[in-house]
N, C-alpha and C positions, 0 to 999 in steps of 0.2 A: 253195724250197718246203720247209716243216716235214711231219717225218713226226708222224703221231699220238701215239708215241712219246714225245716232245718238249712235249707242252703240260701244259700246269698246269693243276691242280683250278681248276673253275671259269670253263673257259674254255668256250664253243663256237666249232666250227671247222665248214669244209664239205669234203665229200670230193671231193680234185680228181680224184685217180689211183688205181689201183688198182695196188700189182707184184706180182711173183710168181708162180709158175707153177702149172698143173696143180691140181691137189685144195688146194691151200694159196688158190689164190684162189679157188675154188668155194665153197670152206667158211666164205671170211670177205665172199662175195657172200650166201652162204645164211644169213647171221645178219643180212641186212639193209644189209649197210654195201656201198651201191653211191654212182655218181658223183651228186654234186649232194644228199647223202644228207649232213640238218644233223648231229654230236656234239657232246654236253655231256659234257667229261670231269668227272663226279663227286667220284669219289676215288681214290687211288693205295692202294694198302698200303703197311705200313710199311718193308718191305724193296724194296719199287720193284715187286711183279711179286704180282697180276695190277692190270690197273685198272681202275675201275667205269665205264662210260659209259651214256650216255641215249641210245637211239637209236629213232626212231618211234615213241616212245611208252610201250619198256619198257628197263629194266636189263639192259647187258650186263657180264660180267667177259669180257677179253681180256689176254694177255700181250701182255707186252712184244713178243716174238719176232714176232707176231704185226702190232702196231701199227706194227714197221718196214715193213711193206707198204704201210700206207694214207697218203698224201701228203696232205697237208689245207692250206685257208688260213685265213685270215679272222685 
């Protein structure tokens, strides 16, 4: 399994897993990104960090640090 991390503009993926503990996974539950929860990575920045994604409907920026938590397929 790829983490979100890991995908290229352009792609959608679906969220398998969530890691992480505590307030780091509450806060990236609280922006929308739960299990079965489709992403459209958008765009990266030019230095790799933060990245744009589509998620139910609105734009999110999330880092990198961030996108190592969410396990995705598709």
């Amino acid at each position: 399994m790829k983490t979100l991390k890991e995908i290229k503009c352009g792609q959608t993926v679906q969220v398998a897993k969530l890691t992480g503990e505590g307030a780091l996974k509450r806060r990236i539950m609280d922006m929308g990104i739960t299990r079965g929860t489709e992403i459209f990575v958008r765009k990266v920045a030019p230095l790799g960090d933060p990245m744009e994604v589509s998620v139910r409907g609105y734009e999110l920026s999330i880092r990198k640090s961030e996108a190592e938590n969410i396990l995705v397929e598709g």
